[in-house]
N, C-alpha and C positions, 0 to 999 in steps of 0.2 A: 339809812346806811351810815354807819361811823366808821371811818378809814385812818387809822395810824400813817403815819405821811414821816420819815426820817429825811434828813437832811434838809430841811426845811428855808435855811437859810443861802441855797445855792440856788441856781437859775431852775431848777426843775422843781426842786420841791415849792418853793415860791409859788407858782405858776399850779401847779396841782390845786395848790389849798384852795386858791382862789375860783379854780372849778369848780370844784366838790361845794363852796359856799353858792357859785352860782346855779349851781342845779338842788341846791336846797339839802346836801348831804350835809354831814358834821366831820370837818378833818380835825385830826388830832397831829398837831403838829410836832417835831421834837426836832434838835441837832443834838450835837457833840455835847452841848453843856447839859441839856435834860434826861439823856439815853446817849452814852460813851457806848456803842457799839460794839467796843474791843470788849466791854467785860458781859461776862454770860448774868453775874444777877443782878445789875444792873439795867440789864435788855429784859430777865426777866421779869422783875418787878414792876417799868415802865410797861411793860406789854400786859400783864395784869392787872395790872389798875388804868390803863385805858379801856379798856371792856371794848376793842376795837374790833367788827364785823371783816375787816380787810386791812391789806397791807400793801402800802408802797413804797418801795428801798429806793429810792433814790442817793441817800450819805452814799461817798465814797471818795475815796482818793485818785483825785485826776492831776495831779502832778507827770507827767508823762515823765519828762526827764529828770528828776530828782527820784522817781523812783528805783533809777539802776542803781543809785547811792544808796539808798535807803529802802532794799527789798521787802526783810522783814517787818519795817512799820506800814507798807502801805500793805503787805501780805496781813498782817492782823488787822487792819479796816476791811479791805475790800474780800478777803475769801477767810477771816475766821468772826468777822462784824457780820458778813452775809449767813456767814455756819448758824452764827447764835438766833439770829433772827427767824433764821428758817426753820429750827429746833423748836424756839416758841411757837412758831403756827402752825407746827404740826402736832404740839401738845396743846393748842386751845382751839385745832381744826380751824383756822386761815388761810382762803385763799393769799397768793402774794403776787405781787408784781417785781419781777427783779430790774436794776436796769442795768444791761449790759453795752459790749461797746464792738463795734467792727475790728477794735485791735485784737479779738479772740482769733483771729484767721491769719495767715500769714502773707496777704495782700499778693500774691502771686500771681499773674493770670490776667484776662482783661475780661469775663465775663462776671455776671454778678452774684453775689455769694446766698445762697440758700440759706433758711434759717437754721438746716437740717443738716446743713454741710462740716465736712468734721474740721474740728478746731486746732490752728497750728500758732499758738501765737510768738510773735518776732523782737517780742521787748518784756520786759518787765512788769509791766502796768498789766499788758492783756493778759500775762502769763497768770496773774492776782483775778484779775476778771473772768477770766477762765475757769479758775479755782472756785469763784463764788458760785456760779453756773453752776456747777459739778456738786457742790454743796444742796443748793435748791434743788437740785433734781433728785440729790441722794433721798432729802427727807419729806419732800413734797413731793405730793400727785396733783396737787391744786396750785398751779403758780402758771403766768405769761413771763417768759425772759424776753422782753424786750431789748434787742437792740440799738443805738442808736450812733450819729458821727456828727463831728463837727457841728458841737451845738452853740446856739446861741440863746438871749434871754435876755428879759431887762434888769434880773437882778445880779450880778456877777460880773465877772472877767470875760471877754471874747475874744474873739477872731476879728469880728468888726469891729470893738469899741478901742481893739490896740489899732488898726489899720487908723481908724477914724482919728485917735491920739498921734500916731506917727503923720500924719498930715497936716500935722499944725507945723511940722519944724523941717518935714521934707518934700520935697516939688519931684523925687523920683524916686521909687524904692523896687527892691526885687524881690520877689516874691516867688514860690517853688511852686513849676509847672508839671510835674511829672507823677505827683503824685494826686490821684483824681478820687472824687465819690461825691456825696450830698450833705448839705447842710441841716440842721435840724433847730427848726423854732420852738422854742421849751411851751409859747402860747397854744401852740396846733399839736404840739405831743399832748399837751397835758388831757387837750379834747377827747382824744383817743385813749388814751390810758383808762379817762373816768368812763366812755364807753364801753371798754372793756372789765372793768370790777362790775357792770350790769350785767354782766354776762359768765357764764361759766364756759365759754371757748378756752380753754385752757394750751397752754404748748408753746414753742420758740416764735417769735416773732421777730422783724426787721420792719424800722418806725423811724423814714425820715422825710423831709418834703419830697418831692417829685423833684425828677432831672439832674443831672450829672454834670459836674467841676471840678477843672482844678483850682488850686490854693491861687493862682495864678487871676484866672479868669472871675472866683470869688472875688479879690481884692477890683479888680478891674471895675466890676458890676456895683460892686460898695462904695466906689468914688462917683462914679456916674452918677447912682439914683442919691449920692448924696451933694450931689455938685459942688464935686471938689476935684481941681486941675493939679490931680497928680500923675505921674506917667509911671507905670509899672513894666517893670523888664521881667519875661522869664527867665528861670535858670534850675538846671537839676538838682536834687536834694545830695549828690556826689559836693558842686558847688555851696554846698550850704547846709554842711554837717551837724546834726544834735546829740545830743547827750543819747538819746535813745532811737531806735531803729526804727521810721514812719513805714507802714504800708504805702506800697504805691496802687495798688488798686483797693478802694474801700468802697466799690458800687454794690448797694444790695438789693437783691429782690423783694418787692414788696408783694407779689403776688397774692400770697398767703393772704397780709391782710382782705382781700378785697374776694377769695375765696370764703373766707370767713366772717361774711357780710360784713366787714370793715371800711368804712369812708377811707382812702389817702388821705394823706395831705398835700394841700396845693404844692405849686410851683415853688420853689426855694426861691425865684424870684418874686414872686407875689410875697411871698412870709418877710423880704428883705425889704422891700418898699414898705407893708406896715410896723415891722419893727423900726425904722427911721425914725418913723412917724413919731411912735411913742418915745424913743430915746433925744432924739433934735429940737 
């Protein structure tokens, strides 16, 4: 199996290549500089001349709050980057894997979000991510939209390696409790993902560790397993306003997967004590 693998230089696509070589696959790896996404014969020509069996979109613009600034550039990455892409595999017949994100829903409510549940998104970003969804589905019969929140990874920017940097220079920080869901280790997605291109289960999926946080109690967990004496306060996301509008509920059902003979992923706290490991 050869697998086209985009955005390769972020915590997922990272993490994917590295599968696919350990299970003896051949990824073909690209970013922005080898396949610019936004242009249609540039995406066509790179997808052509990979002679690639499968596809996994990982590129996209995760700028959360710079994207209420800048709608239209993160709208030609992530829903006319995803158009082009999904236009080529459906003219060289490729399966895809899309990756999406819980901000498609409008965080409303306290039970967990279906992968089937209709999409209301509350910002910018999801509204783009939404868009790309919408695209794959238009031009595909063969694609997984996977889901995902609150990720981490050893290659990139996180949630833990800023908390982990804010600990060098403060002994008490606040952190927002109000709004809740699961973390995602880009090491234990990527497993699943390449599980899934073995498979033609095709359809919406939600792909994140097991068990439910907030921003609040993440941070907490992150000093602990990394033995570091900082004291975290809660406080509402009202207290601690962003550029763009966070869900407060981002819990998803993972059902699906495990109907669809699918492994979980462990505990978010099991994925946070081995990512330490590799990062400390």
């Amino acid at each position: 199996m050869r697998v086209l693998v985009t955005g390769v230089r972020g915590q997922l696509g990272h993490d994917v290549m590295d599968e696919l070589a350990k299970r003896g696959y051949e990824g073909v790896g690209v970013d922005v500089q080898e396949m610019d996404i936004t242009d249609r014969d540039a995406v066509e020509r790179v997808m052509r001349e990979a002679g690639a069996d499968r596809v996994v979109h990982c590129a996209a613009w995760t700028a959360v709050d710079a994207a209420e600034d800048q709608l239209e550039l993160c709208r030609r990455v992530n829903a006319l980057g995803t158009e082009n892409i999904a236009r080529m595999c459906r003219e060289l017949d490729l399966p895809m894997i899309y990756i999406s994100t819980d901000y498609v829903f409008d965080g409303e409510g306290e039970r967990p979000w279906e992968p089937d549940d209709e999409r209301h998104p509350l910002n910018a970003y999801g509204q783009t991510k939404y868009e790309g969804e919408l695209a794959v589905e238009k031009y595909l019969d063969k694609y997984y939209i996977v889901r995902i929140s609150w990720v981490f990874g050893v290659n990139g920017k996180n949630f833990i390696k800023t908390m982990l940097k804010l600990s060098e220079t403060h002994d008490t920080l606040t952190v927002v409790a109000d709004q809740v869901g699961s973390p995602t280790y880009t090491y234990d997605l990527a497993r699943l993902l390449v599980d899934m291109l073995e498979t033609d289960k095709y359809g919406r999926y939600h792909a994140t560790n097991e068990g439910i946080c907030s921003w609040y109690e993440f941070a907490g967990e992150i000093f602990r397993a990394a033995g570091k004496s900082v004291k975290v306060l809660p406080v509402t996301s009202d207290q601690y306003p962003s550029r763009a509008k966070r869900p407060h509920n981002s819990r998803m059902s993972k059902d699906k997967l495990e109907e669809m003979g699918f492994r979980r992923l462990p505990s978010w706290q099991d994925a946070l004590e081995r990512y330490l490991k590799e990062i400390l």
